[in-house]
ZAMARGU-4260 file (C-alpha; in steps of 0.2 Angstrom, whole numbers, plus 5000, padded with zeros to 4 digits):
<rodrens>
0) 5002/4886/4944 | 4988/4879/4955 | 4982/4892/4967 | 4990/4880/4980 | 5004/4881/4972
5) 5005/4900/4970 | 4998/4901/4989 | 5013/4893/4995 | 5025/4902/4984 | 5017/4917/4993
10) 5020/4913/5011 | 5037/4919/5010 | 5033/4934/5002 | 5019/4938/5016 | 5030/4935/5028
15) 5043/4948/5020 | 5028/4961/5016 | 5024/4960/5035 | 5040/4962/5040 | 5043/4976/5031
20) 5025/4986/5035 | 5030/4980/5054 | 5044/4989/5054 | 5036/5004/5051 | 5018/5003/5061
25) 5028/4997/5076 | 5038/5010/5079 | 5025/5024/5074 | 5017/5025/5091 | 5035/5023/5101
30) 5042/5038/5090 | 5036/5052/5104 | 5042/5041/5118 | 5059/5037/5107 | 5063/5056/5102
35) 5057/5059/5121 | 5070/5049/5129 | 5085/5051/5117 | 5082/5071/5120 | 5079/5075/5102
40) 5069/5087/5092 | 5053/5089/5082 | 5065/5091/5065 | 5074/5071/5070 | 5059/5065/5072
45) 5055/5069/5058 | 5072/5061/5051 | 5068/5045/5060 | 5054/5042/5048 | 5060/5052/5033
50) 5079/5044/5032 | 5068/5026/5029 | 5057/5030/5016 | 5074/5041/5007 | 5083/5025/5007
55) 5068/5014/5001 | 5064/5027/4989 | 5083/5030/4982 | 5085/5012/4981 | 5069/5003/4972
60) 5073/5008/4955 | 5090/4997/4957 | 5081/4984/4966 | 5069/4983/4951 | 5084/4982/4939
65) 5093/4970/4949 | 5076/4959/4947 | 5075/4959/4929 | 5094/4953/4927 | 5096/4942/4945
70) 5087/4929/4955 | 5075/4937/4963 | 5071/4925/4978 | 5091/4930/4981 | 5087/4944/4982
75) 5073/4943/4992 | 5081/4936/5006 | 5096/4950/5003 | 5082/4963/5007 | 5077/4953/5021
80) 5095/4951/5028 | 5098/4971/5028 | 5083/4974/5037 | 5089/4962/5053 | 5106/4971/5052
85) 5096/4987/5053 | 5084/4980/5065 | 5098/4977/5075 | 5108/4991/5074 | 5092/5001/5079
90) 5087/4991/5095 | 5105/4995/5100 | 5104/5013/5097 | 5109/5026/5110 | 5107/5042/5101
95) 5096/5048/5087 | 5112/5049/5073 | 5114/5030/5075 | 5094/5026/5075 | 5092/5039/5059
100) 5108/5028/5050 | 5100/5011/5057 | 5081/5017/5049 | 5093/5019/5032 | 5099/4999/5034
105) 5080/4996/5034 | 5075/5008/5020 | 5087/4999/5009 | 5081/4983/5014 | 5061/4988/5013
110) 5066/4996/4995 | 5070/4976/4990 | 5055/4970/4998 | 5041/4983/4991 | 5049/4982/4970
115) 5051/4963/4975 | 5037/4957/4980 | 5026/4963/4969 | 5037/4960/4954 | 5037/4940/4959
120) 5018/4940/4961 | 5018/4947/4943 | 5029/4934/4936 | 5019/4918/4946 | 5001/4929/4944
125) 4991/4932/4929 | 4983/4949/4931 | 4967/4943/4927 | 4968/4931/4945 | 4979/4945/4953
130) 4965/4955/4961 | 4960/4940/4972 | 4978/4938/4979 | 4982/4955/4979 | 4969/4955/4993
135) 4975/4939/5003 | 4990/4954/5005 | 4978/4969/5009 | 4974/4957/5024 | 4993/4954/5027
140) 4996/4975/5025 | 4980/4976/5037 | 4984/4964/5050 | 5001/4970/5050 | 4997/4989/5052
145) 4987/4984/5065 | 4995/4972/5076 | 5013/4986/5073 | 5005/5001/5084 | 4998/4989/5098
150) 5013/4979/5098 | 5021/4995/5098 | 5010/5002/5111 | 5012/4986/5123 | 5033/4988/5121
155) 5034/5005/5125 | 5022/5003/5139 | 5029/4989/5146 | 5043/4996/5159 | 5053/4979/5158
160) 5055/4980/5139 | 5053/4998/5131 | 5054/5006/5112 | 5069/4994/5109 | 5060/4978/5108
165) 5050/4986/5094 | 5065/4984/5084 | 5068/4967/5089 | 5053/4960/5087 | 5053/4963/5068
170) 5070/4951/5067 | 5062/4933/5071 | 5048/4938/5057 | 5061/4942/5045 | 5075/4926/5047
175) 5058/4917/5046 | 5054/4923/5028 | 5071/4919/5022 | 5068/4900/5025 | 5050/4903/5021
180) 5057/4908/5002 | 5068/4894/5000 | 5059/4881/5005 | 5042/4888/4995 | 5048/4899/4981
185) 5054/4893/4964 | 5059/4907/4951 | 5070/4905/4934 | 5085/4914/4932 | 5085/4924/4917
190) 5107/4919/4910 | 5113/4932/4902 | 5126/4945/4900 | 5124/4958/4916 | 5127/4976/4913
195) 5122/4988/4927 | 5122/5005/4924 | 5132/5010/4939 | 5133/5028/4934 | 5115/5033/4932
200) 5111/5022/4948 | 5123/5035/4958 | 5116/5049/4952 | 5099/5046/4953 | 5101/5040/4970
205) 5113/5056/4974 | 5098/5068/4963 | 5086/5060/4974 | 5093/5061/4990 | 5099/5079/4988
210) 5081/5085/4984 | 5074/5074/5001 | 5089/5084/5011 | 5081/5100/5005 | 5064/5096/5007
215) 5068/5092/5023 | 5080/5106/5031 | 5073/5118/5021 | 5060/5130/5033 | 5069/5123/5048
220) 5090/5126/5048 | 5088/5138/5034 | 5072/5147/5024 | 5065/5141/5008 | 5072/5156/4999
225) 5089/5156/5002 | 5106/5154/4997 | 5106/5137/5002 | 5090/5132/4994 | 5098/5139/4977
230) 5114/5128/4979 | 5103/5111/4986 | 5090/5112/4972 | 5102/5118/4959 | 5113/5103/4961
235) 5099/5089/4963 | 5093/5098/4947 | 5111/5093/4938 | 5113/5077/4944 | 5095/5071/4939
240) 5099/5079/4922 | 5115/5070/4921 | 5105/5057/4925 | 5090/5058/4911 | 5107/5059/4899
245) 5114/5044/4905 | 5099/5033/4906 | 5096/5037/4889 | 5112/5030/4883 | 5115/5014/4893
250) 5112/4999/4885 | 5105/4994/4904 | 5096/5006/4910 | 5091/5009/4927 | 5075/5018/4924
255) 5070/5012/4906 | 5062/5030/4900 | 5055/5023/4887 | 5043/5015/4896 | 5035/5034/4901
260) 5029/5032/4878 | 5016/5019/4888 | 5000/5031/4894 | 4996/5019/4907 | 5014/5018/4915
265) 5015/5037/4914 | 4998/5040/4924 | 4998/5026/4936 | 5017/5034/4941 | 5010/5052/4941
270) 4994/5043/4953 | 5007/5034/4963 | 5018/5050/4966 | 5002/5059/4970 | 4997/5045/4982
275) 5010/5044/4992 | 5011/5062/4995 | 4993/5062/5002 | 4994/5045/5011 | 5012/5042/5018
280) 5012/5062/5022 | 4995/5062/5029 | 4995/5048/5041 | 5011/5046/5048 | 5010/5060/5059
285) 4994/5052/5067 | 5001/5043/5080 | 5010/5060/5086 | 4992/5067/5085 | 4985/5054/5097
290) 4999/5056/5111 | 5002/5074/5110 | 4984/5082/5106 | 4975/5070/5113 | 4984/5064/5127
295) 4984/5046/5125 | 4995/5032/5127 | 5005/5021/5115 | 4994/5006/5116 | 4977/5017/5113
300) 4986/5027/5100 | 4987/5010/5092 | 4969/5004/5096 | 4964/5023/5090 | 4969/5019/5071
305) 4961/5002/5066 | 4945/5010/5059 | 4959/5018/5047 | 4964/5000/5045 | 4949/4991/5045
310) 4944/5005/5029 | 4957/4998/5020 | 4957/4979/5022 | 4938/4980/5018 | 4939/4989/5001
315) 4957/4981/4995 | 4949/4965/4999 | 4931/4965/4990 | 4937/4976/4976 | 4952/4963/4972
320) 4938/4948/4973 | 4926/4961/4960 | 4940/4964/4947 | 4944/4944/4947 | 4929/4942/4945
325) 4924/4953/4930 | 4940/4959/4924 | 4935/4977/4926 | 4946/4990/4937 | 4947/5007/4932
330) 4930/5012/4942 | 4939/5008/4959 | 4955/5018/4954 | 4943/5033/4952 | 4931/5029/4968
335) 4945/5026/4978 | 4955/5042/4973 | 4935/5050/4975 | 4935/5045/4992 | 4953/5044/4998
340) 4951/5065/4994 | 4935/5066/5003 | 4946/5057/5020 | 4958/5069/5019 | 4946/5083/5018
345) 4936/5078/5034 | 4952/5076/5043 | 4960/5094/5038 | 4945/5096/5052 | 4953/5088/5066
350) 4960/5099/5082 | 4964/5093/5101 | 4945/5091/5104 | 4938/5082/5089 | 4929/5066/5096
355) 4934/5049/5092 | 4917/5044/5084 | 4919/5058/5073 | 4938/5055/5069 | 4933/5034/5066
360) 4924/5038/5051 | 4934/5052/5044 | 4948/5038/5046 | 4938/5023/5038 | 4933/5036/5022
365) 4953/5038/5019 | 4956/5018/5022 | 4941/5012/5008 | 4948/5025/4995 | 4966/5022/4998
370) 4962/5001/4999 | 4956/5002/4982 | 4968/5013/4974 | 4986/5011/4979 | 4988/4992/4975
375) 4978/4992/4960 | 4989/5006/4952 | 5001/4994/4951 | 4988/4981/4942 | 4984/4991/4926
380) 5002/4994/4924 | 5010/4976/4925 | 4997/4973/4914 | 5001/4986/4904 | 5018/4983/4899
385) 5030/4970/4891 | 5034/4953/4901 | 5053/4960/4901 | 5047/4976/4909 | 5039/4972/4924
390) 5050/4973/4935 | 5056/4990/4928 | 5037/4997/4929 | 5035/4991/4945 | 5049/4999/4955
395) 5044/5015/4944 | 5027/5016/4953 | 5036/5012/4969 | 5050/5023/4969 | 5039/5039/4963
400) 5025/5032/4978 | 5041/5033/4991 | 5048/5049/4982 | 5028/5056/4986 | 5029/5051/5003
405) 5044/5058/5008 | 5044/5072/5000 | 5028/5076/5007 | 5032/5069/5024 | 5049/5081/5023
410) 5038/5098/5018 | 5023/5092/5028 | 5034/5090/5044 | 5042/5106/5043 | 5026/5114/5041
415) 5020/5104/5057 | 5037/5112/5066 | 5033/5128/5061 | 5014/5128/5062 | 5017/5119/5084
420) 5030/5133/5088 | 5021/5148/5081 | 5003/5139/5091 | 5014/5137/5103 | 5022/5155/5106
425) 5005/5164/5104 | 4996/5151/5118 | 5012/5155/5131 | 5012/5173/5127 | 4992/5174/5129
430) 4995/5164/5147 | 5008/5174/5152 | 5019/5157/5152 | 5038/5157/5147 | 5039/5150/5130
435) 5053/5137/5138 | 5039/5129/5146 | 5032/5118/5132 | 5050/5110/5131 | 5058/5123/5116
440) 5061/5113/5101 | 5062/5096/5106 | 5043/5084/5106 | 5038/5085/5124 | 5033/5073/5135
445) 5017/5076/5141 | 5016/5067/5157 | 5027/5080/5162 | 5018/5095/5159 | 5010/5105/5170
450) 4990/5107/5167 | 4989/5123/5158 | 5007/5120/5146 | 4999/5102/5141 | 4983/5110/5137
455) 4992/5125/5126 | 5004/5109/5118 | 4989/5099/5116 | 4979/5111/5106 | 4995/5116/5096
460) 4998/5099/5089 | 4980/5098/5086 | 4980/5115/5077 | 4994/5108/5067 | 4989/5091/5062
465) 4973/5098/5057 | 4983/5111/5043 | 4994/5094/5035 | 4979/5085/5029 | 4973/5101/5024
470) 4990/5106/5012 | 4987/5086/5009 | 4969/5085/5001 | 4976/5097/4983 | 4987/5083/4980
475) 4974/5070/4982 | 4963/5079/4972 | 4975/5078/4958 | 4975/5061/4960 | 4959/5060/4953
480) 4963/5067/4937 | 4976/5057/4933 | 4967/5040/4935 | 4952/5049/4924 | 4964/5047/4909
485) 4970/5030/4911 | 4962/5018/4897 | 4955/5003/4904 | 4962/4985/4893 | 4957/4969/4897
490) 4967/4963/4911 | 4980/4948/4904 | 4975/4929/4907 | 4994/4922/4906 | 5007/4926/4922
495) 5024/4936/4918 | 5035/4920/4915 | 5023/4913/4902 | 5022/4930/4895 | 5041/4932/4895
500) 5041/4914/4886 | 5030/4920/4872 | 5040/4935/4869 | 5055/4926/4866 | 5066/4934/4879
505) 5086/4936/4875 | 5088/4919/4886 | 5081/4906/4893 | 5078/4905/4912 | 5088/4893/4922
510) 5079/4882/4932 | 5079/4880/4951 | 5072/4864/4954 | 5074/4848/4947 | 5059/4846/4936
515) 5066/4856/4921 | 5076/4849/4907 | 5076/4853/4890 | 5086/4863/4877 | 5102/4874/4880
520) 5098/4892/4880 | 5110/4904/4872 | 5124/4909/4885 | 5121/4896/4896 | 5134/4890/4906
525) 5149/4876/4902 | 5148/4858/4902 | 5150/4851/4921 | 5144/4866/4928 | 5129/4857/4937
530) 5115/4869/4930 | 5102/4866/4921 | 5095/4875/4911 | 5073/4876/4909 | 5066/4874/4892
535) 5060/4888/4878 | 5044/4888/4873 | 5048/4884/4855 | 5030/4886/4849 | 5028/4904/4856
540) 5044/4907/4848 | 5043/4900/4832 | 5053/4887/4831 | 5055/4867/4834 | 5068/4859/4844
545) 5074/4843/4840 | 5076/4828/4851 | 5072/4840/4866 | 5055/4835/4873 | 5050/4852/4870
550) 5041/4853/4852 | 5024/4857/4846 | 5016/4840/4853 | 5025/4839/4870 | 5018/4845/4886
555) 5024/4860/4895 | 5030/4860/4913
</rodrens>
């Protein structure tokens, strides 16, 4: 494909990417106000965010599965059309249970679009020419992380729209990339017979999701070491293994384990897990931190992060240009896990009096080292596996990236809870203040505090903040040691479709558009059926087709 080509073939894919980072960047800085006026507590809003990334993270391994055996522009606009139903459902909400089930309709959705996206760009890409697209969507990631919190901001703070619109807004975007990816996007079909491991897809998904549940109550409605905890863990534990037993015996297997035999996939997933734990679990209580310890508004709170931002548009860009250009990857992985721990370290330093100069650069540290490591994890293992594997090592690295980051955003809230109410109880007890004062449980809204309670709360949630990047930075640093041991190979010059072609895959693709014609592929459909199906490589695989158009001397589409 021509880079026009491929840029157009991308368009829809930006738009979905966007839409999907949208929906959470535009609601990160409404969360206090949205919590605020539905009368919640500190634990739902931690639900709010924790219930999207359970259901992206329970449901990317299916997603990826789906894309190995499906069309996956199909399913592409599936993803797409979930999230509008949850976008809906959410702008509509009038208590936190239906906005926690509405962020679970967008998880699903968001699941499709992050193992999707990155699975197509695989298949049109070479990895070798990948670096220099994967940064046209760093910028997309950038500019939608930024434009969320100060659309977000300029919502909630807007008295004749409010936190809803920050829902809505996300839908025009959305029905936009549908048409966008069936106008631009032209994928084969792979035709062949479908089996879908249903049972290990339901137990992974129940494994995973009674782990998050624990993660998540656990230190809040009942202590770590407890009789609960024993029943939650012990029963995640037995589904999972149920599920390792059955994934090992399906002829289509969710998870294929036998790609963990592959170093690269192995490391990259442990890097990606680790990742997500620092990243997702470190910054996503940010915008809290701006509005309650610092007193600021929605729309500052969204001006406040773009250093963050800027960090990592800057580094995903230039180091995708680099490895383009010289093939050579691995020293970003290990600088930007370098520096990505250093970030986190500075801002383990934070409290309700740090200065914003001072928490610009601590921000920008984390952005550069997370631009150059989170999206090239994903390089060296597409590049790493079999054509027929991508899609199953792609939503492996993001399934274990969303598993990190929930997991971590589950214990790390609960330690944010724990950390504001005992800050909380010592300031009011040292003031000679009832401890009703600073709103009980529930996240207050500091406009309507008096001085000295908002200057208590303020240096609580500073206090606290500070502490989770500070349980953050281990994990970070672990990071580092698993992309040490990752062998750098030459990245491939061929995309995943001509890959696929050369490995001789159990069927040929069917074609979408008109331009391909050539020799019936095994299982292909009945006479009259109206599809065609595309041609087999026949050199790649060995053999000559006859009367065809598709032997050694004839051109390939």
């Amino acid at each position: 494909m021509t880079n026009r080509q491929i840029l157009q073939a991308m368009s829809g894919l930006m738009a979905g990417m966007f839409v999907a980072i949208l929906a959470g960047t535009v609601v990160a800085n409404a969360l206090p106000r949205i919590i605020a006026d539905l009368g919640a507590s500190q634990s739902s809003y931690t639900w709010v965010v924790t219930s999207e990334l359970l259901a992206m993270t329970a449901t990317v391994p299916l997603w990826g599965k789906l894309a190995d055996l499906f069309n996956q522009k199909l399913l592409l606009q599936l993803s797409l059309g979930l999230f509008v139903v949850g976008s809906l459902v959410a702008g509509f909400s009038q208590d936190v249970v239906t906005l926690i089930i509405s962020r679970v309709l967008q998880g699903i959705g968001g699941g499709g679009l992050t193992a999707l996206a990155q699975v197509v760009m695989a298949a049109i890409i070479p990895p070798r020419r990948l670096g220099k697209y994967a940064g046209i969507f760093g910028a997309v990631f950038a500019v939608g992380t930024v434009a969320g919190p100060l659309v977000g901001g300029v919502l909630v703070d807007t008295s004749w729209l409010g936190w809803r619109w920050c829902f809505f807004i996300g839908v025009p975007f959305a029905l936009a990339g549908i048409v966008l990816l069936q106008r631009t996007l032209k994928l084969p079909t792979i035709r062949r017979e479908v089996r879908i491991d249903w049972l290990g897809a339901f137990l992974i998904v129940a494994g995973v999701c009674d782990l998050l549940i624990w993660t998540s109550l656990a230190g809040d409605k009942f202590d770590w070491a407890s009789t609960e905890t024993g029943l939650l863990v012990g029963l995640g534990v037995v589904l999972l293994g149920l599920a390792v037993w059955v994934e090992t015996r399906a002829k289509e297997p969710i998870i294929p384990l036998g790609i963990f035999r592959n170093r690269t996939v192995t490391l990259t997933t442990v890097a990606s897990f680790l990742v997500g734990i620092a990243m997702f679990a470190g910054t996503v209580f940010l915008s809290q931190y701006f509005q309650v310890s610092l007193g600021k508004s929605p729309t500052v709170a969204g001006l406040m992060s773009l250093p963050m931002i800027f960090g990592l548009l800057v580094s995903s860009t230039v180091a995708g240009q680099i490895i383009s250009a010289t093939g050579k990857w691995k020293i970003y992985l290990v600088a930007g896990a370098i520096v990505m721990t250093a970030g986190l370290g500075m801002l383990s330093t934070i409290g309700s009096d740090t200065h914003f100069g001072l928490l610009s650069v601590y921000m920008g540290v984390m952005g550069l080292g997370v631009g150059m490591l989170m999206q090239n994890l994903v390089l060296a293992a597409q590049n790493d596996v079999d054509a027929h594997e991508l899609g199953a090592a792609t939503s492996v690295l993001s399934f274990f990236r969303s598993l990190g980051g929930t997991i971590g955003t589950s214990v790390l809230g609960a330690v944010l809870a724990n950390r504001v109410s005992t800050e909380l109880t010592k300031g009011f007890k040292d003031a000679g203040i009832p401890a009703g004062e600073g709103g009980g449980g529930s996240v207050p809204d500091m406009t309507k505090l008096p001085p000295q309670v908002k200057e208590i709360v303020e240096h609580a949630y500073g206090v606290a903040t500070g502490d989770l990047f500070l349980v953050a930075t281990p994990f970070a640093f672990l990071a580092i040691i698993a992309v040490v041991f990752i062998k750098e190979k030459p990245l491939k010059t061929t995309s995943g479709m001509e890959r696929l072609a050369a490995e001789g895959g159990p069927a040929a693709p069917e074609a979408e558009g008109p331009d391909s014609a050539g020799t019936a592929a095994e299982g292909s459909a009945s006479a009259g059926s109206g599809e065609i199906p595309a041609p087999r490589d026949a050199v790649a695989l060995g053999k000559e087709t006859s009367g065809s158009g598709t032997g050694p001397g004839a051109p390939r589409d």
